[in-house]
SETOR-648218 format. One record per residue (C-alpha): residue in three letters; x, y, z. Coordinates in steps of 0.05 Angstrom, whole numbers, padded with zeros to 5 digits, always signed. Layout:
! residues N
AlaXYZ ...
This chain:
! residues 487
Unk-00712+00407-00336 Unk-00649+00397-00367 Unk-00649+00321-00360 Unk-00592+00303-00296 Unk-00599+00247-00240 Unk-00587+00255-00170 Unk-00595+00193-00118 Unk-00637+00157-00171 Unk-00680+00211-00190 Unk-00686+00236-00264 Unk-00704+00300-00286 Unk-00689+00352-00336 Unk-00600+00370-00433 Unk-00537+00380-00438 Unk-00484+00413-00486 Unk-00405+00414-00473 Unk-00356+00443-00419 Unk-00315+00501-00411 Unk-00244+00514-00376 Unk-00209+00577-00369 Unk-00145+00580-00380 Unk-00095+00619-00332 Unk-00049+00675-00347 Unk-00083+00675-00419 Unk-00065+00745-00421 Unk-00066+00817-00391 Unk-00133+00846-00366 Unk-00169+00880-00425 Unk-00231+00909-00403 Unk-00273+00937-00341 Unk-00336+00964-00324 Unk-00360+00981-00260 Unk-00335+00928-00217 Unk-00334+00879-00281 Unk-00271+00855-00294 Unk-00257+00824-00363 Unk-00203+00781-00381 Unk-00175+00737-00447 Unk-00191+00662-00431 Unk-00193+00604-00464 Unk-00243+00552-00460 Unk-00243+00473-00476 Unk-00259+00464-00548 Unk-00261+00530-00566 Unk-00197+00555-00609 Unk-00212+00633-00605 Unk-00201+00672-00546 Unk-00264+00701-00505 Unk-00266+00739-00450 Unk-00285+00716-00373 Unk-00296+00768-00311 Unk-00338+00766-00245 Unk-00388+00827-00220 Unk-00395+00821-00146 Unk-00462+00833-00127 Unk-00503+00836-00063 Unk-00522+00763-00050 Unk-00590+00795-00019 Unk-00618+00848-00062 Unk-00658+00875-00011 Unk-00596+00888+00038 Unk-00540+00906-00005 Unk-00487+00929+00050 Unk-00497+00860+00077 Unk-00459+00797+00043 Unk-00430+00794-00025 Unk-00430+00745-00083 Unk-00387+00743-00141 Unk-00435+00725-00214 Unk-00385+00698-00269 Unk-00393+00724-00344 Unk-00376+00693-00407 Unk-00366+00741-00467 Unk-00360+00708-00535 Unk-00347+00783-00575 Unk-00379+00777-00646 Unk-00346+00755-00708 Unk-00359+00824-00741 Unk-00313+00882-00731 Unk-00377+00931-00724 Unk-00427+00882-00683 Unk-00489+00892-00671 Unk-00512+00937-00597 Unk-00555+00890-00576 Unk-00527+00814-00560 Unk-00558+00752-00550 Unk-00556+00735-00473 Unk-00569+00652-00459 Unk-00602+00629-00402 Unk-00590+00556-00385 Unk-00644+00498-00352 Unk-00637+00453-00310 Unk-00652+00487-00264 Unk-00573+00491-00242 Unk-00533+00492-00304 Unk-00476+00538-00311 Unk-00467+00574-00373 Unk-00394+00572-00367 Unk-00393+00498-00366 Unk-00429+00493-00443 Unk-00390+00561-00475 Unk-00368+00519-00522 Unk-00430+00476-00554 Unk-00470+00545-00552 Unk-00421+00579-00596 Unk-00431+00527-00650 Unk-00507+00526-00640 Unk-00518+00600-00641 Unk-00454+00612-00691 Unk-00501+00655-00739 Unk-00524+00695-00690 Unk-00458+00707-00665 Unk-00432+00728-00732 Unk-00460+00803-00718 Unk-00477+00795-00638 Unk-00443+00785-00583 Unk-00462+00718-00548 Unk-00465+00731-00463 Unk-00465+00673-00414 Unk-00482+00677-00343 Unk-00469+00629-00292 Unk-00530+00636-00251 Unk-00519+00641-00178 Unk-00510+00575-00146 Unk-00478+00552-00208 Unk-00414+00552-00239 Unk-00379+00595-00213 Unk-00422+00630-00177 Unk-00416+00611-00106 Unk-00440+00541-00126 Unk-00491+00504-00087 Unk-00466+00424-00108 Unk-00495+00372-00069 Unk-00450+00309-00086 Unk-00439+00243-00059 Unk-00369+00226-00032 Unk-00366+00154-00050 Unk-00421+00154-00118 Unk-00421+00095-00156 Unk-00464+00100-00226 Unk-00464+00013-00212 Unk-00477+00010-00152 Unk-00514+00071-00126 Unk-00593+00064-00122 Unk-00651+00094-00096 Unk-00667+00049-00038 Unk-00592+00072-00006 Unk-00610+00143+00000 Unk-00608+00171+00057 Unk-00636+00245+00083 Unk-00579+00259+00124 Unk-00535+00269+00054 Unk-00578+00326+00049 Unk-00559+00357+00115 Unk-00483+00345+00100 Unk-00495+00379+00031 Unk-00525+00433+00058 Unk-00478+00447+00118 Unk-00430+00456+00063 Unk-00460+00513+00035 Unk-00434+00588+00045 Unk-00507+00616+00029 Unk-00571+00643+00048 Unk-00606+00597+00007 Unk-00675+00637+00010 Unk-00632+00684-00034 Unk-00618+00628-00094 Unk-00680+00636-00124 Unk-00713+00654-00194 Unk-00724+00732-00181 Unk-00655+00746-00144 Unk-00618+00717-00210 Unk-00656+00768-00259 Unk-00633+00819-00211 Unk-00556+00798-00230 Unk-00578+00789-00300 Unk-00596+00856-00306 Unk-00534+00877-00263 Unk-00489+00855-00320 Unk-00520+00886-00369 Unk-00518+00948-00342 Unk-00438+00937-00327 Unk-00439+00913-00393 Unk-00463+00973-00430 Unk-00520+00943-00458 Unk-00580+00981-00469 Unk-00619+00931-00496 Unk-00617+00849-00502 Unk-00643+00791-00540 Unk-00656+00735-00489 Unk-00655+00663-00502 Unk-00680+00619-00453 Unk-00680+00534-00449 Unk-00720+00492-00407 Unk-00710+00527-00337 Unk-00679+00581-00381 Unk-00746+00597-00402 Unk-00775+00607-00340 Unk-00724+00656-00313 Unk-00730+00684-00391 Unk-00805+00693-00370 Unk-00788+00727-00306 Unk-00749+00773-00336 Unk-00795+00796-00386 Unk-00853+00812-00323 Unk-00795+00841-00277 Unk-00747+00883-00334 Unk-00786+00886-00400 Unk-00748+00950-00414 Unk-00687+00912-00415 Unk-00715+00868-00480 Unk-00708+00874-00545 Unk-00732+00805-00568 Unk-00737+00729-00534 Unk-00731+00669-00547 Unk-00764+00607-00503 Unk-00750+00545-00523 Unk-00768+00483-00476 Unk-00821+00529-00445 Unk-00829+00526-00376 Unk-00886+00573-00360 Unk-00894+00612-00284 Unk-00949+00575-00275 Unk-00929+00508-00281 Unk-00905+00476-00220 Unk-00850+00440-00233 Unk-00836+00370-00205 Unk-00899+00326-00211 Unk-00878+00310-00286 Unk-00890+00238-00300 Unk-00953+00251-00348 Unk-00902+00285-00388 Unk-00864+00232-00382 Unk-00907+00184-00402 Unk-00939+00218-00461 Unk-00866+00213-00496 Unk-00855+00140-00479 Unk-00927+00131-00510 Unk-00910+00158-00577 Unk-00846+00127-00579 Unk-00883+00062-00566 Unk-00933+00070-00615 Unk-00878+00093-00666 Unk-00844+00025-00665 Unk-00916-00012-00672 Unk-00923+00034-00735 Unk-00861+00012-00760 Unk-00856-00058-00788 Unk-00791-00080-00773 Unk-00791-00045-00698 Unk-00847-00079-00692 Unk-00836-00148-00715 Unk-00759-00145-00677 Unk-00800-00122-00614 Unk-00873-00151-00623 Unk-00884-00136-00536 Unk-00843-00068-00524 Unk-00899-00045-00482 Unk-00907-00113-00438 Unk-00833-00125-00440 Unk-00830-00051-00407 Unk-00875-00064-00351 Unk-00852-00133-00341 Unk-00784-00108-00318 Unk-00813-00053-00270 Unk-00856-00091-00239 Unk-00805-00151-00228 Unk-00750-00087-00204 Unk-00808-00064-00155 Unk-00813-00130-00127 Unk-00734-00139-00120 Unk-00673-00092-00140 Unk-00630-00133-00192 Unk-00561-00145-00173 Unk-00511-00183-00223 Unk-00440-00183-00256 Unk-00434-00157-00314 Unk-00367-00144-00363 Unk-00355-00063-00355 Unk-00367-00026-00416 Unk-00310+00015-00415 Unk-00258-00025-00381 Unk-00286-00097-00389 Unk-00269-00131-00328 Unk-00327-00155-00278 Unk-00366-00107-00245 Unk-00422-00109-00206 Unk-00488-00079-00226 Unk-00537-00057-00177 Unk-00621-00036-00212 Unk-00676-00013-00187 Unk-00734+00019-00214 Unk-00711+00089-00210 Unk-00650+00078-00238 Unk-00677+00030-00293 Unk-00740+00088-00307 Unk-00692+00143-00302 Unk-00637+00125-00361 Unk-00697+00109-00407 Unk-00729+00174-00386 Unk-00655+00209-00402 Unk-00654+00179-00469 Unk-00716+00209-00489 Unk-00697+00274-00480 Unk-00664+00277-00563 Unk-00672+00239-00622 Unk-00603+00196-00639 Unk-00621+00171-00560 Unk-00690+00152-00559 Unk-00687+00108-00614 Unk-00643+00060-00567 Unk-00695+00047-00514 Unk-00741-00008-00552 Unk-00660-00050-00552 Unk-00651-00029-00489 Unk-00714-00055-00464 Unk-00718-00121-00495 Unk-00650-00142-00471 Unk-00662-00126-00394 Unk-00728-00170-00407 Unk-00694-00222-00426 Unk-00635-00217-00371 Unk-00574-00178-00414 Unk-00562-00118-00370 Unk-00497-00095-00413 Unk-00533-00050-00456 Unk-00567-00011-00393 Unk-00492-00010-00362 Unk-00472+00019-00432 Unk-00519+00076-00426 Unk-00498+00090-00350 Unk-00431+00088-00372 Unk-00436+00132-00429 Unk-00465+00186-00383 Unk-00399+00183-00340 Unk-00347+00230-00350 Unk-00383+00282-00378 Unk-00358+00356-00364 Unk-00430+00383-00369 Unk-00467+00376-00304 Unk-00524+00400-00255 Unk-00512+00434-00192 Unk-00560+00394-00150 Unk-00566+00441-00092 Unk-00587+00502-00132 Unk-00637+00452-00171 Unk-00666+00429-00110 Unk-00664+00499-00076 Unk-00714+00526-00135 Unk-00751+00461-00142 Unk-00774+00453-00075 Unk-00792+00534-00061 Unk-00811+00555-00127 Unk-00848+00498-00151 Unk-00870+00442-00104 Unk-00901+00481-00051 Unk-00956+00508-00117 Unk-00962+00433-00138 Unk-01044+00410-00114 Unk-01051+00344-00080 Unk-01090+00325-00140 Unk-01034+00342-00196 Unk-00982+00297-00152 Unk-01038+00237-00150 Unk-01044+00248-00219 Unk-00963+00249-00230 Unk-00962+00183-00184 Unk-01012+00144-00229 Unk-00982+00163-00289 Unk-00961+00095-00331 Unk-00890+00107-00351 Unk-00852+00114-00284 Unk-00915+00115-00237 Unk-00896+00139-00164 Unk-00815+00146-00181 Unk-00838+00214-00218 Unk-00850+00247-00151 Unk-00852+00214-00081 Unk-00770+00214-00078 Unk-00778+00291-00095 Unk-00833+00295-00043 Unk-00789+00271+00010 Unk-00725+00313-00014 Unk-00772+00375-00012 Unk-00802+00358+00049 Unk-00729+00357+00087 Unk-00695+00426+00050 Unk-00698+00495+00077 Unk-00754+00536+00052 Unk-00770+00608+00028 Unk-00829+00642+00006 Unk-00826+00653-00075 Unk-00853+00722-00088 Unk-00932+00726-00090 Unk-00937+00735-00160 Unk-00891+00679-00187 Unk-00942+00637-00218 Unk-00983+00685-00246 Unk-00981+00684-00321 Unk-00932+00729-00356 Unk-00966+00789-00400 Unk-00920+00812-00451 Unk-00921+00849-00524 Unk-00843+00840-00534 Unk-00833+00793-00603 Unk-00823+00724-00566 Unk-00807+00667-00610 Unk-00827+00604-00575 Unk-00796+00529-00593 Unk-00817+00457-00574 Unk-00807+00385-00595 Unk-00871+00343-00602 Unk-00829+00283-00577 Unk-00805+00327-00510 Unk-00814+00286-00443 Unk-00813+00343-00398 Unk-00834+00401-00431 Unk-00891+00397-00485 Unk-00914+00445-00539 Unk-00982+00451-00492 Unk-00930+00483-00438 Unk-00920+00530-00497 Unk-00995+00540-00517 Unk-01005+00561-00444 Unk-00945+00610-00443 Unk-00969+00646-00512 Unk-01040+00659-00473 Unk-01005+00718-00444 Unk-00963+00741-00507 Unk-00995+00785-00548 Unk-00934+00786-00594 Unk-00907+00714-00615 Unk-00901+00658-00668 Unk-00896+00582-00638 Unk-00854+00537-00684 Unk-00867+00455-00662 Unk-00815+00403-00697 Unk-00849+00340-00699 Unk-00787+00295-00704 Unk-00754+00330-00641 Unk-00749+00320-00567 Unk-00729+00370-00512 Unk-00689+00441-00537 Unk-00696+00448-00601 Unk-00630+00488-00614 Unk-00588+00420-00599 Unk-00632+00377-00644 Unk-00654+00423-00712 Unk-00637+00481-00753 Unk-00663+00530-00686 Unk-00600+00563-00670 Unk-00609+00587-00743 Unk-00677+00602-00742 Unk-00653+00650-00678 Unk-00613+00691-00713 Unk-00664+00702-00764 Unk-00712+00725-00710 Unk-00670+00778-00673 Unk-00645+00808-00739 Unk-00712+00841-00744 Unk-00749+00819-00694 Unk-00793+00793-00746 Unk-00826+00728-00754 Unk-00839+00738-00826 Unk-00759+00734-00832 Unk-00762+00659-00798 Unk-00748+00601-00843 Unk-00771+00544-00804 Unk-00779+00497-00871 Unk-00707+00463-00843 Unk-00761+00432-00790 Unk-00792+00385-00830 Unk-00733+00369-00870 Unk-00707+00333-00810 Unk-00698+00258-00816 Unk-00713+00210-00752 Unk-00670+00162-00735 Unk-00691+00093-00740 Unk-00702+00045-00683 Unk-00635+00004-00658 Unk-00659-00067-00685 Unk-00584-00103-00661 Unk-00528-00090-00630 Unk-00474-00095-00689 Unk-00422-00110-00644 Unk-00437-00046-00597 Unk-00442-00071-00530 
């Protein structure tokens, strides 16, 4: 739920990279079989610490095969930290925590002040015998929907070195709780974002013991199936419509967002576009290739934070009226980026954990919805229909029961996962506070004063302690209303 795109389909944020550095320095540290060692990571100026703890890659048969889990310690900024650190969980699912070391550390820096910050690169991830299903020859321009073919799935997957009914939800908290122990840790705080929530969740059924507080923010509840998402979608294209009808000069540069909107899917449904455009970046000819997943999918990635979203009503109006350049621009300015999704772990959850719970009637209702209608699901469907299946455990989607002090976030403009996600998830928490920030999409940590918020929270485990005033001091952006010169 961390938003990526793979063969034209959209789904689910992302922070910054990381890089170790070789021959940083001597080995410092080990526990068990956890081996620490200085590294350096890519926009990160102090040194951390890196290590692997092999585990068995089925927990169930542990003389059988072995995995290697990689850990990310970021020690505190106090001499005499705190026992108990703050352990992030990322979404996607299939986002590495190594990969975004150094974005969290700015996000979470107050925390980290007296608290260790741990990062776990959840198996299939990272590096973490990664599952990555990528095209040879992908071309952002070029690539769409319509050219996807099922037999890239059985090349990605004959590239695996897995049991992939071992890649799921409950084997990861089983490493999770592996490092701690080789860790030291009695006790942790546990911050979970979009996915990261939902593993956060299965921790607290599986290992309460292991929990001091928690944090959920993005919150993906057990008994959500993940996948048919497009009334999600939807509702946050809605608002964002009836935003710019609110506001008088959104609305008087872009009188027919709404018609304009369907105009264009219905005319890519009919035909895919293909034209010459200049390239953003580079500015020589290039030819563009849209269709309607691709064209649905970067608005649906915009939405995802404010700063973005506010660019769709431009982006909109100038494909209506034939200027594809600004839509390049946005598929350009996704290129390049360090932070990514491991596709095959994302499918490998998606289509065991979640799909095979979805109802007939909650995929008919995905299908109809009136943002991206039938793109939300049916490629899914088919992907799902063609990779390998396990059973998830019987209990999965039962709702979490819990008295641990859970703090729970969400964005009222989030086009994945809404505050009602969260207002399900607190049914079983007997302990919690739910904080909404109206002028926020998905995670609020990257968008608002959260990551302060956090540290706040796990000081006391109070949420008397929590100053969430910061919330509604938060300005949104204003709707693009030209292009001053930027495409």
């Amino acid at each position: 739920m961390n938003r990526t795109a793979y063969w034209g389909l959209s789904f689910l944020l992302s922070f910054t990279s990381m890089m170790p550095l070789a021959n940083a320095s001597e080995e410092v540290s080990t526990t068990n079989n956890l081996l620490l060692s200085p590294c350096f990571v890519k926009g990160l100026d102090t040194q951390i610490k890196c290590g692997k703890l092999t585990v068995p890659e089925n927990w169930q048969s542990p003389g059988d095969k072995n995995i290697d889990i990689n850990v990310t310690v970021v020690n505190a900024v106090a001499a005499s930290p705190k026992k108990d650190p703050l352990v992030l969980l990322m979404g996607g699912p299939g986002q590495a925590g190594s990969e975004l070391v150094a974005g969290l550390v700015n996000i979470f820096r107050e925390a980290n002040e007296s608290r260790d910050l741990i990062l776990i690169d959840q198996r299939g991830t990272g590096l973490s015998n990664p599952l990555m299903c990528e095209k040879e020859d992908a071309n952002p321009y070029l690539d769409v929907q319509a050219d996807f073919k099922l037999s890239d799935i059985d090349k990605c997957i004959a590239g695996f070195d897995a049991d992939l009914s071992q890649y799921g939800t409950t084997s990861a908290i089983n490493d999770f709780e592996a490092v701690r122990k080789a860790l030291g840790y009695e006790q942790i705080n546990l911050y979970g974002i979009s996915y990261g929530s939902r593993a956060a969740m299965v921790y607290m059924r599986e290992k309460p013991q292991a929990l001091r507080t928690v944090i959920l923010d993005g919150v993906v509840p057990p008994q959500i199936a993940v996948g048919p998402m497009g009334v999600e979608a939807a509702r946050a294209f809605d608002i964002l419509i009836a935003q710019c009808n609110e506001d008088a000069q959104c609305h008087a540069k872009y009188p027919h967002l709404s018609d304009d909107y369907h105009k264009v899917r219905a005319q890519l449904e009919q035909q895919t576009v293909e034209t010459t455009i200049d390239h953003p970046v580079t500015d020589k000819p290039t030819t563009l290739k849209i269709d309607t997943a691709k064209f649905i999918g970067t608005l649906h990635s915009l939405m995802y934070g404010v700063g973005a979203r506010e660019l769709i009503p431009f982006v909109i109006s100038q494909v209506a009226a034939g200027n594809y350049k600004p839509l390049a621009g946005i598929i350009a300015a996704g290129q390049g980026k360090s932070d990514k999704i491991y596709t095959g772990m994302q499918l490998n959850i998606l289509c065991n954990e979640d799909m095979p719970r979805a109802s007939a009637e909650t995929i008919e209702k995905s299908r109809e919805n009136t943002f991206s209608g039938k793109h939300s699901i049916d490629d899914l469907v088919k992907l799902c229909n063609h990779w390998p299946r396990f059973e998830a455990p019987a209990n999965f989607g039962e709702q979490v029961k819990s008295n641990l002090p859970t703090l729970l976030l969400s964005g009222e403009l989030d086009p994945v996962t809404p505050p009602s996600w969260a207002e399900l998830a607190l049914q079983g928490l007997s302990n919690h506070k739910h904080f909404i920030a109206k002028k926020a999409g998905h995670g609020l940590v990257t968008q608002t004063c959260a990551g302060k918020m956090v540290a706040e929270f796990i000081d006391n485990g109070k949420f008397e302690d929590i100053d969430s005033s910061c919330l509604d001091k938060q300005p949104l952006p204003g709707f693009l209303l030209n292009n001053n010169g930027s495409w």
